[in-house]
C-alpha positions as CSV (number, residue, x, y, z in Angstrom):
1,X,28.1,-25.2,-23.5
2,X,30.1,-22.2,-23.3
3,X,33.6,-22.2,-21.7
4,X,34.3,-18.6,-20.5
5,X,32.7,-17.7,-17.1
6,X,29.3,-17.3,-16.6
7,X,28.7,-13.3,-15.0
8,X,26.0,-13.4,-12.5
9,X,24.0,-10.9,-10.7
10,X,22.5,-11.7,-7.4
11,X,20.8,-9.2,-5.2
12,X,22.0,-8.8,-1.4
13,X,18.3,-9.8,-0.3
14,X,18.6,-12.5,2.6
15,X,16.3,-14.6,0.4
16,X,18.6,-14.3,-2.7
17,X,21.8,-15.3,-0.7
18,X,19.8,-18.2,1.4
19,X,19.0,-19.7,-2.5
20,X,22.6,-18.8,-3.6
21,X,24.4,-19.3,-0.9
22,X,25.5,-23.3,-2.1
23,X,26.2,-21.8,-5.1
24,X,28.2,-19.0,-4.0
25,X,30.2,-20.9,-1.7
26,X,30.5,-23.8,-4.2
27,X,29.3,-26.2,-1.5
28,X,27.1,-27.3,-4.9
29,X,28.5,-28.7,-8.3
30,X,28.8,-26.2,-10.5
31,X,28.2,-28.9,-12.7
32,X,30.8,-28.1,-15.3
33,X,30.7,-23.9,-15.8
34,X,32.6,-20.8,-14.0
35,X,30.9,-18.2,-11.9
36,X,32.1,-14.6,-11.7
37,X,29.3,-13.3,-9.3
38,X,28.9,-10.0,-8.2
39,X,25.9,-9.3,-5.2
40,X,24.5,-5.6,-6.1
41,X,21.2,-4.2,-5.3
42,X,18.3,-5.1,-7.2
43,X,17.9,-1.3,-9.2
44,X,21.6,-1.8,-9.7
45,X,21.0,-5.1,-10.9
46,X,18.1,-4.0,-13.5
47,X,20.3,-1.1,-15.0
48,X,23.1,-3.6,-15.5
49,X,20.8,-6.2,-17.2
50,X,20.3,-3.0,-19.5
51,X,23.5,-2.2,-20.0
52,X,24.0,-6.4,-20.9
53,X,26.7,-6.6,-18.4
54,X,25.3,-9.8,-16.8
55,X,24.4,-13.6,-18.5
56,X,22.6,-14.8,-15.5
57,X,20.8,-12.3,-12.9
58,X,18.1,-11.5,-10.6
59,X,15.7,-9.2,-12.4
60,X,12.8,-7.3,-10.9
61,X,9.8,-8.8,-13.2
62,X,9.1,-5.0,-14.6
63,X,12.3,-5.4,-16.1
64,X,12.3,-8.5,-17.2
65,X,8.9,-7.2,-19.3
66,X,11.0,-4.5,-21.2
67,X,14.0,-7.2,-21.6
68,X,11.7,-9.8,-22.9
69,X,13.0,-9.6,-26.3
70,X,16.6,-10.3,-24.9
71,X,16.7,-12.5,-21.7
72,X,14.2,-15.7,-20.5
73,X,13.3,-16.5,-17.0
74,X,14.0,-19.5,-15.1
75,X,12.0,-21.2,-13.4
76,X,14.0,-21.4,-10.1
77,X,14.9,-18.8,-8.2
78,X,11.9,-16.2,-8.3
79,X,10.2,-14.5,-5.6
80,X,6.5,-14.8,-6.0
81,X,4.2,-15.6,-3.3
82,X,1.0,-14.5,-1.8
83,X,1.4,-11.9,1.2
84,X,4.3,-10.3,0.0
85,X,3.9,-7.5,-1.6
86,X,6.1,-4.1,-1.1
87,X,3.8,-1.8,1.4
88,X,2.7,1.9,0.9
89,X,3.9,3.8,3.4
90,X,2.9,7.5,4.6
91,X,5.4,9.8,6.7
92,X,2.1,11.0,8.7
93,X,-0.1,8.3,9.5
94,X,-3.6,9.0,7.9
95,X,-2.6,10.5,4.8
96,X,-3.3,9.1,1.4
97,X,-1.7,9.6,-2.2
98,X,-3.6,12.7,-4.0
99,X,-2.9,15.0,-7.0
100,X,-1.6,17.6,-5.0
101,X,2.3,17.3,-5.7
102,X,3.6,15.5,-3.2
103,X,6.0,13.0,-3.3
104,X,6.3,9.4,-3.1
105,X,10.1,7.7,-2.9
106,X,10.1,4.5,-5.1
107,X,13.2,2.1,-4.9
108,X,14.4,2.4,-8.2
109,X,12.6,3.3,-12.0
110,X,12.7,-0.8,-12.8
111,X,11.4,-2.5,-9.8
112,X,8.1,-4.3,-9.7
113,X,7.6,-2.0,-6.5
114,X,7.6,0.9,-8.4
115,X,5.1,-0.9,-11.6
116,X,2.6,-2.0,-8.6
117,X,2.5,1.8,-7.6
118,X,1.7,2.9,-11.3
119,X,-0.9,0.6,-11.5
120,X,-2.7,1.5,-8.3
121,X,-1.7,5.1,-7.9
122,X,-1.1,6.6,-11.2
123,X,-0.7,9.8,-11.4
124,X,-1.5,10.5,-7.7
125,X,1.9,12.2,-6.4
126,X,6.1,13.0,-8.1
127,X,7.9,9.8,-7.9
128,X,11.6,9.9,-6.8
129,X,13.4,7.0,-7.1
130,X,16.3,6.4,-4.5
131,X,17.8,2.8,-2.7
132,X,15.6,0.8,-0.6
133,X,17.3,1.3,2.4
134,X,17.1,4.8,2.3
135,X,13.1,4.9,1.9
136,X,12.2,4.5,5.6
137,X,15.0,7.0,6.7
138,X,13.6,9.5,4.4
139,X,9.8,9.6,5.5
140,X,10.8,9.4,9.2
141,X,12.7,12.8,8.1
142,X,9.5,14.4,6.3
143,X,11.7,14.6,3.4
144,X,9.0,12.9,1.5
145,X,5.2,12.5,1.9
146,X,5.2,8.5,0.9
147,X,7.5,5.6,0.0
148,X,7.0,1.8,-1.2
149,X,8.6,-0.4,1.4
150,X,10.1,-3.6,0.5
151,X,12.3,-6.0,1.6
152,X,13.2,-6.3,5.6
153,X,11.5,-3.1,6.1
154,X,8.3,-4.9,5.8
155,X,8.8,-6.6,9.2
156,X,10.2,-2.7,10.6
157,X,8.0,0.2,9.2
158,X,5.4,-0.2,12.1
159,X,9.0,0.5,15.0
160,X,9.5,4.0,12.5
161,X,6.5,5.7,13.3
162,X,4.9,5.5,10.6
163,X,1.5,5.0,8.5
164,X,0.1,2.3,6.1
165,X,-1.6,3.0,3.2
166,X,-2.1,0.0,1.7
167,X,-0.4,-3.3,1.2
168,X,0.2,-3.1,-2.4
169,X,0.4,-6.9,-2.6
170,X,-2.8,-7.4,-1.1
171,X,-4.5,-5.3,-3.7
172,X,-2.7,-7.6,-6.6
173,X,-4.1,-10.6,-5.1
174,X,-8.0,-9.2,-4.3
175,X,-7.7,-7.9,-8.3
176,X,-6.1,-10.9,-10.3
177,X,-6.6,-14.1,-7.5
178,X,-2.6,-14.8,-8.4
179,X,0.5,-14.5,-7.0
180,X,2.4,-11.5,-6.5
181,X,5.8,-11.9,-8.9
182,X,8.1,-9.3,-8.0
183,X,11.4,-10.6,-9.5
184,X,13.2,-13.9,-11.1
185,X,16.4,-14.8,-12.6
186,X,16.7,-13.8,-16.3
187,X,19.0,-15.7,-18.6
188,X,20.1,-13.8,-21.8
189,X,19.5,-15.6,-24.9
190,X,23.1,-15.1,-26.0
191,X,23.9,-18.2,-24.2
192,X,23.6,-22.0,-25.2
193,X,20.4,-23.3,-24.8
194,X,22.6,-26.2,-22.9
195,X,24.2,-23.9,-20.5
196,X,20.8,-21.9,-19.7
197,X,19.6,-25.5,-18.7
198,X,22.9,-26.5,-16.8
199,X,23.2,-22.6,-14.6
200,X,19.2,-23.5,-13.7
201,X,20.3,-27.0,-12.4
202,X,23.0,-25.2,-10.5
203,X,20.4,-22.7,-8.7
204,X,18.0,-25.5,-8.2
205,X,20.6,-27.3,-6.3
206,X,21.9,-24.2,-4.5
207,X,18.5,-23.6,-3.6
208,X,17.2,-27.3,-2.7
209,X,20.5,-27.5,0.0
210,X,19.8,-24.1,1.7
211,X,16.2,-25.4,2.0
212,X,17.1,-28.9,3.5
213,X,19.4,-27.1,5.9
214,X,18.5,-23.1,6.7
215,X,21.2,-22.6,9.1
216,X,23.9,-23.2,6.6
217,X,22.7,-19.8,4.8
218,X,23.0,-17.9,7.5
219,X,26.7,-16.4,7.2
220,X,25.6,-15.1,3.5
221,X,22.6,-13.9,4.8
222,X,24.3,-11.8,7.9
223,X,27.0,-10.6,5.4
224,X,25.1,-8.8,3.0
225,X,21.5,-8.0,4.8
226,X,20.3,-4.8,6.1
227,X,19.0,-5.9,9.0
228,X,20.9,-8.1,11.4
229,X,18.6,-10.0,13.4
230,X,18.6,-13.9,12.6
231,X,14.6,-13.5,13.1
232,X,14.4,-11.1,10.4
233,X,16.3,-12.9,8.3
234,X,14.2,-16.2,9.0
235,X,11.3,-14.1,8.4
236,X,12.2,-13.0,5.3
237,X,12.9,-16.5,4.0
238,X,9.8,-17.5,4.9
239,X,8.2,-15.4,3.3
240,X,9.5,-15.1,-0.4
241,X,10.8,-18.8,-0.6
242,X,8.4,-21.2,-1.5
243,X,7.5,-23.6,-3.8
244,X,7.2,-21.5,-6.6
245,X,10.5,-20.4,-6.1
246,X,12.0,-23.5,-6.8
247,X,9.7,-23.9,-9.3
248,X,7.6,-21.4,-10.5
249,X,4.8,-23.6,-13.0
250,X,1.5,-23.2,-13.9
251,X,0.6,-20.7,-11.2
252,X,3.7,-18.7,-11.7
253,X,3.4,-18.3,-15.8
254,X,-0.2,-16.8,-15.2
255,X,0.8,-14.4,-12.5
256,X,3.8,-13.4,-15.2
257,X,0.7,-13.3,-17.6
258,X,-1.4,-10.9,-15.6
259,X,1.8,-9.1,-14.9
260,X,2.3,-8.5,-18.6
261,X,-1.2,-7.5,-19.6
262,X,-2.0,-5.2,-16.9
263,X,1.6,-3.3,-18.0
264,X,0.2,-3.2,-21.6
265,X,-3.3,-1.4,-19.6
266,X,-1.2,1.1,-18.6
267,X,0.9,1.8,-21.7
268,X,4.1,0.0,-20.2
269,X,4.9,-2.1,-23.5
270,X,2.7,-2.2,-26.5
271,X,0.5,-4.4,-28.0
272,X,3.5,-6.0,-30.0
273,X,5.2,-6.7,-27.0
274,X,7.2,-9.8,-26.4
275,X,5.3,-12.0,-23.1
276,X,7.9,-12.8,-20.3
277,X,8.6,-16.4,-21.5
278,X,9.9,-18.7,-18.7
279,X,12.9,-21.5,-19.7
280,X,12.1,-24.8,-21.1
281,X,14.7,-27.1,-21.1
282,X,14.4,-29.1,-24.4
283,X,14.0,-32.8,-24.0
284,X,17.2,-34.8,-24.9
């Protein structure tokens, strides 16, 4: 097991610092390693993950298809469910995505937001690529014709005037009968298998305390989320923690499956490709 510090990526969702929160505030054993953790969002997160800057980090699952050769994915801590999938969203209400050169907002080149959009509306309008947060903001401005809503905005887009499209998640889950997976942590394959095995422990514990006892999330949650409201942030939680996030199994590996075929469809990796492979633990 390695003895320098362990450099971990979380994103500022609410239900990435409700699983991290024990481990962030070390209210969980960190079971032997040292944590330098940094809380960034989830584009920033994917070009970092590029750049190797990070051992351990949340990954949106496009990315961790082009890093497949480099990092594996553990199986705690993923967001994958059914009913949660990022929402197309129109600035004027009745509009749809056509070849006419509009523009849709996307929140960031590596998200699984921005893959889901490729597969269902390819080549319908100019993508742009700018943070989350600013995606709602934008359309209510006409400063762009569409945008793919994640995150808190989920529960909000209907209070900014303005149009769905489509539930992008819903279409997933009509066309392949899995589970969305929009991101997971990624462990580079630099490290020890041993330590890979010991930093999934940690999360499983960090997550397996915030679920016996919500509440005790809630200061991380408030600190770093976009929107304020304890219902939100319970909402969210519900909604992309789940059983498959502290474990993602069977049903997980062939939604990461489907994920990876359909990006070779589309000309995302080639045939050669490396598959997403989740973390197996070796038997001792």
């Amino acid at each position: 097991m390695t003895d320098r510090p362990i450099k971990l990526g979380i994103s500022t969702c609410p239900n990435d610092t409700f699983a991290f929160h024990g481990l962030m505030t070390r209210s969980v054993d960190w079971r032997g390693l040292k944590f330098e953790i940094e809380l960034i969002d989830i584009q920033q997160l994917n070009d970092r993950l590029f750049q190797g800057d990070f051992d351990v980090a949340k990954a949106s699952f496009h990315a961790a298809l082009l890093l497949a050769d480099q990092t594996v994915v553990l199986p705690s801590g993923s967001a994958l469910g059914f009913g949660v999938g990022p929402l197309l969203l129109a600035a004027s209400a009745g509009t749809e995505p056509a070849r006419d050169g509009r523009v849709t907002l996307c929140p960031g080149r590596h998200t699984t937001a921005t893959l889901l959009f490729k597969l269902f509306h390819a080549g319908t309008t100019r993508i742009e690529h700018v943070v989350f947060s600013e995606i709602m903001p934008k359309l209510q401005r006409q400063e762009a014709d569409f945008g793919v809503c994640i995150h808190e905005g989920r529960f909000t887009w209907q209070d900014q005037g303005l149009g769905l499209v489509e539930d992008l998640g819903t279409r997933w889950e009509a066309e392949t009968g899995c589970p969305l997976p929009l991101g997971g942590i990624v462990a580079h394959r630099r490290l020890p298998v041993e330590t890979i095995a010991t930093v999934q422990a940690v999360i499983r514990d960090s997550l397996d305390q915030a679920v016996a006892d919500p509440a005790i999330a809630l200061p991380s949650m408030r600190k770093y989320a976009q929107e304020f409201d304890d219902d939100v942030l319970r909402q969210h939680v519900d909604l992309y923690v789940n059983a498959w996030t502290r474990d993602l199994g069977e049903t997980g590996r062939a939604a990461l499956r489907q994920l990876s075929d359909r990006a070779r469809d589309i000309g995302l990796t080639d045939a050669e490709a490396r598959d997403i492979e989740v973390f197996s633990a070796p038997c001792s």
